[in-house]
C-alpha positions as CSV (number, residue, x, y, z in Angstrom):
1,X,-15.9,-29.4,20.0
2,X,-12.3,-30.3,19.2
3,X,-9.6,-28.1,20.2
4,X,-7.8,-27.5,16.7
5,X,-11.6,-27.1,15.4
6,X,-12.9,-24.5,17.9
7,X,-9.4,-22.4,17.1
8,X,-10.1,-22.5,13.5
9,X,-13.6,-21.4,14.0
10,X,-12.4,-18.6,16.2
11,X,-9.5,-17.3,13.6
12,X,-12.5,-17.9,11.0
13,X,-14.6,-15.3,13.1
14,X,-12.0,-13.4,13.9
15,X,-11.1,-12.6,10.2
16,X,-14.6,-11.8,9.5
17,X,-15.2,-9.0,12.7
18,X,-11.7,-7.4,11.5
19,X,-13.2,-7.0,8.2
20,X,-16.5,-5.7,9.4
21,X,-14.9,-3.5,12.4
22,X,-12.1,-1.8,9.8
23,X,-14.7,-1.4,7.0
24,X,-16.8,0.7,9.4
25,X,-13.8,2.6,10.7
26,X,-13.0,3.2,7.4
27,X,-16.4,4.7,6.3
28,X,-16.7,6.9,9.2
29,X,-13.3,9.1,8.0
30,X,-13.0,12.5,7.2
31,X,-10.4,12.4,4.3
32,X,-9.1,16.0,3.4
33,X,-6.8,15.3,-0.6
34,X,-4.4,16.9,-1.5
35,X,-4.1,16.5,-5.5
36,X,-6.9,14.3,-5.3
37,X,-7.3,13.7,-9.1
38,X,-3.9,12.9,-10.0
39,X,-4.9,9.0,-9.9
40,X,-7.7,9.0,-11.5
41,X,-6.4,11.5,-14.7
42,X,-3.8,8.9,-15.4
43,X,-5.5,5.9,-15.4
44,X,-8.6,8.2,-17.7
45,X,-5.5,8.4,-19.8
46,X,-5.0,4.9,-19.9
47,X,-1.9,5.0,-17.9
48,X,-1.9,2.0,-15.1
49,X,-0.3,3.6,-12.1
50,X,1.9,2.3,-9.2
51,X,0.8,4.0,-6.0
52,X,3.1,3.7,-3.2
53,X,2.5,4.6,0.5
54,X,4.3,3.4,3.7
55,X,3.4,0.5,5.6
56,X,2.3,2.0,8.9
57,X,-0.6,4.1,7.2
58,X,-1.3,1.3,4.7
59,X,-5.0,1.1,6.5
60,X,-5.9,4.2,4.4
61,X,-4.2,3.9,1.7
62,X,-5.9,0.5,0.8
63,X,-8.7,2.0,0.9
64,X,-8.8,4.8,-0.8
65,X,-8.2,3.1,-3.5
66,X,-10.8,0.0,-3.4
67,X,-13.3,-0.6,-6.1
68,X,-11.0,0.7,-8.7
69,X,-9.5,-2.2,-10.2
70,X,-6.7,-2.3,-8.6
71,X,-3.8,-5.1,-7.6
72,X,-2.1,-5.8,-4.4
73,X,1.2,-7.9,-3.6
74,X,0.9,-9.2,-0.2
75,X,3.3,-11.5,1.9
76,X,2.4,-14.9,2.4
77,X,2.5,-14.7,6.2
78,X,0.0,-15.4,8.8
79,X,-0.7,-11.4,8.8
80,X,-0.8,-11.9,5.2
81,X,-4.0,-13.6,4.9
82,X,-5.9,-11.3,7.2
83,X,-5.1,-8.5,4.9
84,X,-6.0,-10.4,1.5
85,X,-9.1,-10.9,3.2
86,X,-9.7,-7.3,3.7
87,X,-8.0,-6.3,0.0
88,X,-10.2,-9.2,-1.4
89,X,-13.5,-7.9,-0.1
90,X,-12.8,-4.5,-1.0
91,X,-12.0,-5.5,-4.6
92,X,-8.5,-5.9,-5.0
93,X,-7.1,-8.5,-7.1
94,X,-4.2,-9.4,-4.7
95,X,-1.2,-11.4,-5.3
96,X,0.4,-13.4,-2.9
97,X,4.3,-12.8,-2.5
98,X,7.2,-10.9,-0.8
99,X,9.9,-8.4,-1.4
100,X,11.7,-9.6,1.3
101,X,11.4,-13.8,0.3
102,X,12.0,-14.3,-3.3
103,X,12.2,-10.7,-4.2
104,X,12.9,-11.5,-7.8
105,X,9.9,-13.2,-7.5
106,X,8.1,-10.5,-6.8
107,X,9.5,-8.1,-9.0
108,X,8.6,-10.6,-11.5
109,X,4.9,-10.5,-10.6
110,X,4.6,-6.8,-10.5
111,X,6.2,-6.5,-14.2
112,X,4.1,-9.1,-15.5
113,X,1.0,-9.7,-18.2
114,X,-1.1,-11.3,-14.5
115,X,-0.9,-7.5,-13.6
116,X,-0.8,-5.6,-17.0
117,X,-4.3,-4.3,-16.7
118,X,-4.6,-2.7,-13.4
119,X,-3.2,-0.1,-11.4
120,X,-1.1,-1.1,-8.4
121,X,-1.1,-0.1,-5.0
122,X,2.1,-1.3,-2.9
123,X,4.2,-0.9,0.5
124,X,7.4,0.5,-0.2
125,X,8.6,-0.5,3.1
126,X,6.9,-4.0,3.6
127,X,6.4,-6.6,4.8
128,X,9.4,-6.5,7.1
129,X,10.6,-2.8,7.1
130,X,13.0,-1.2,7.9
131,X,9.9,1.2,8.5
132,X,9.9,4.5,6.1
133,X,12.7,3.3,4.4
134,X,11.9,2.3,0.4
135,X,13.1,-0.9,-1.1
136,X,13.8,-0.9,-5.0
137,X,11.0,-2.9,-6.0
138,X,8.2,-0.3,-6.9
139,X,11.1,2.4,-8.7
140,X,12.4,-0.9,-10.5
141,X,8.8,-2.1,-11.7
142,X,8.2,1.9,-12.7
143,X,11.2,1.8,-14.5
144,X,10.3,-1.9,-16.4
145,X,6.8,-1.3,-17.2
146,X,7.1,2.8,-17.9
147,X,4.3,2.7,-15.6
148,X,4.3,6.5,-13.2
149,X,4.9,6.1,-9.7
150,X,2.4,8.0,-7.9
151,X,3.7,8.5,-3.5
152,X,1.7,9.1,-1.0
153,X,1.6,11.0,2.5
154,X,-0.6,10.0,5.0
155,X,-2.0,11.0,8.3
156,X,-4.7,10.5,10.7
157,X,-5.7,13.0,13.6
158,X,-6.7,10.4,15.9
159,X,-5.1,6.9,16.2
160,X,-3.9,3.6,18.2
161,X,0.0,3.5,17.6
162,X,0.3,-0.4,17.9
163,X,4.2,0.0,19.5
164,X,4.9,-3.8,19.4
165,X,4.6,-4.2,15.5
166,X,7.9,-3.6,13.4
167,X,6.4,-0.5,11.6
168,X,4.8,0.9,14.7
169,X,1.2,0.2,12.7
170,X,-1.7,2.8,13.1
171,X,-5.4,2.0,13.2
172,X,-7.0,5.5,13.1
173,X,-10.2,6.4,15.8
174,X,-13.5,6.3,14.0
175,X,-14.3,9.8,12.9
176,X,-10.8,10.6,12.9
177,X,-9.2,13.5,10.8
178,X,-7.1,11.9,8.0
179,X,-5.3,14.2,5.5
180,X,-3.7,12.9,2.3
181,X,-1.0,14.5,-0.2
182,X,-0.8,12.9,-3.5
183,X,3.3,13.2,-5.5
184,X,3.0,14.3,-8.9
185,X,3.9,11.3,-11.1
186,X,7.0,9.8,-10.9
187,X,8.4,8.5,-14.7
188,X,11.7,6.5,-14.9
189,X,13.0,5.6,-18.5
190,X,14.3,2.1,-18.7
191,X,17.9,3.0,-19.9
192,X,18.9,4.5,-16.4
193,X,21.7,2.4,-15.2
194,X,22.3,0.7,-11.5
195,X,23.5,4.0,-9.9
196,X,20.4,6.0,-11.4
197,X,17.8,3.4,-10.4
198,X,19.7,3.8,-7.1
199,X,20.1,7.8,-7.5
200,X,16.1,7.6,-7.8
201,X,15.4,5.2,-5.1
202,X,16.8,8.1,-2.9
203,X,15.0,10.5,-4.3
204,X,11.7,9.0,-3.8
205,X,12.2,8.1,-0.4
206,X,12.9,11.7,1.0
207,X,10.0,12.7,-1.4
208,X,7.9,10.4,-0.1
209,X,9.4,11.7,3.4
210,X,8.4,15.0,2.9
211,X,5.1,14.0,2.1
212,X,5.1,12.6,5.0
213,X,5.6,15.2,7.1
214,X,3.5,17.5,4.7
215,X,0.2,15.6,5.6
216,X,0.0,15.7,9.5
217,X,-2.9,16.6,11.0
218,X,-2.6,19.8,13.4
């Protein structure tokens, strides 16, 4: 077999284990809520959410939230296109684009009719970081679309602290303890000016901070 064709066949299998190996792990959580219905009264009230959780406990958050109509942005990277495999399979409709490249791009796509009817989950922090600090995009598209923000704290009992990756990513242990606090919803009126939108960007993050440090696992 030709060398460029026996790689693609490995990345092809590759993509397909990850899927299979973090859909098990998944499965096999113990999830402990913490205002567990907040999500799904909103959208019951035909409200479309944002829901916004940092990058290093993204594993969970994706998931708690698949089957439910909901969108993704993801970066058109490499790392990109093994997650939109993932978000794809667990029924996201996912959007390829970054905060980082072409942020007004992005923005764009998150305030737009191709998203209108579903909720959106989203990175505050990604794809790049700096890790638990929140870029303007998710308060910005709150404030645009008078959609609630909706932050999330996240943590897992048991997990492999990948120390490499920019966000120190975690993959939690099967079985593992995972315990998640749910914000009360976040609304923004579209007249704030550039120092409230900035104000509120501040205030989120330290929310979402003491979220944080609200859900660890003992």
């Amino acid at each position: 077999m030709p060398e460029n064709n026996a790689k693609q066949l490995k990345n092809f299998l590759g993509r397909k284990l990850l899927f299979y190996v973090t859909n098990f792990v998944c499965r096999t959580l113990s999830f402990k809520i913490t205002n567990k219905g907040i999500v799904n009264k909103l959208i019951s009230e035909g409200e479309k959410p944002i829901v916004a959780f940092w990058h290093t406990k993204m594993l969970a958050g994706w998931y708690l939230h698949s089957g439910r109509n909901f969108a993704a942005l993801v970066s058109p990277s490499k790392d990109g296109d093994i997650l939109t495999n993932i978000l794809n399979r667990w029924g996201y409709k996912v959007i390829r684009g970054s905060s980082s490249r072409g942020g007004k791009n992005a923005l764009d796509v998150l305030t737009g009719d191709e998203l209108s009817a579903h909720p959106i989950a989203i990175t505050p922090d990604g794809p790049r970081g700096p890790a638990g600090e929140m870029k303007p995009g998710c308060v910005v598209a709150a404030k645009r679309t008078g959609r609630p923000l909706v932050l999330m704290g996240i943590d897992y009992g048991r997990k492999k602290v990948f120390q490499n990756s920019w966000d120190k990513f975690e993959f939690p242990y099967p079985f593992s303890k995972v315990h998640v606090i749910y914000s009360e919803p976040h609304y923004f009126s579209s007249e704030l000016s550039f120092e409230d939108v900035s104000q509120k960007i501040s205030e989120c993050e330290s929310t979402l901070i003491k979220l944080q440090n609200m859900a660890v696992v003992h």
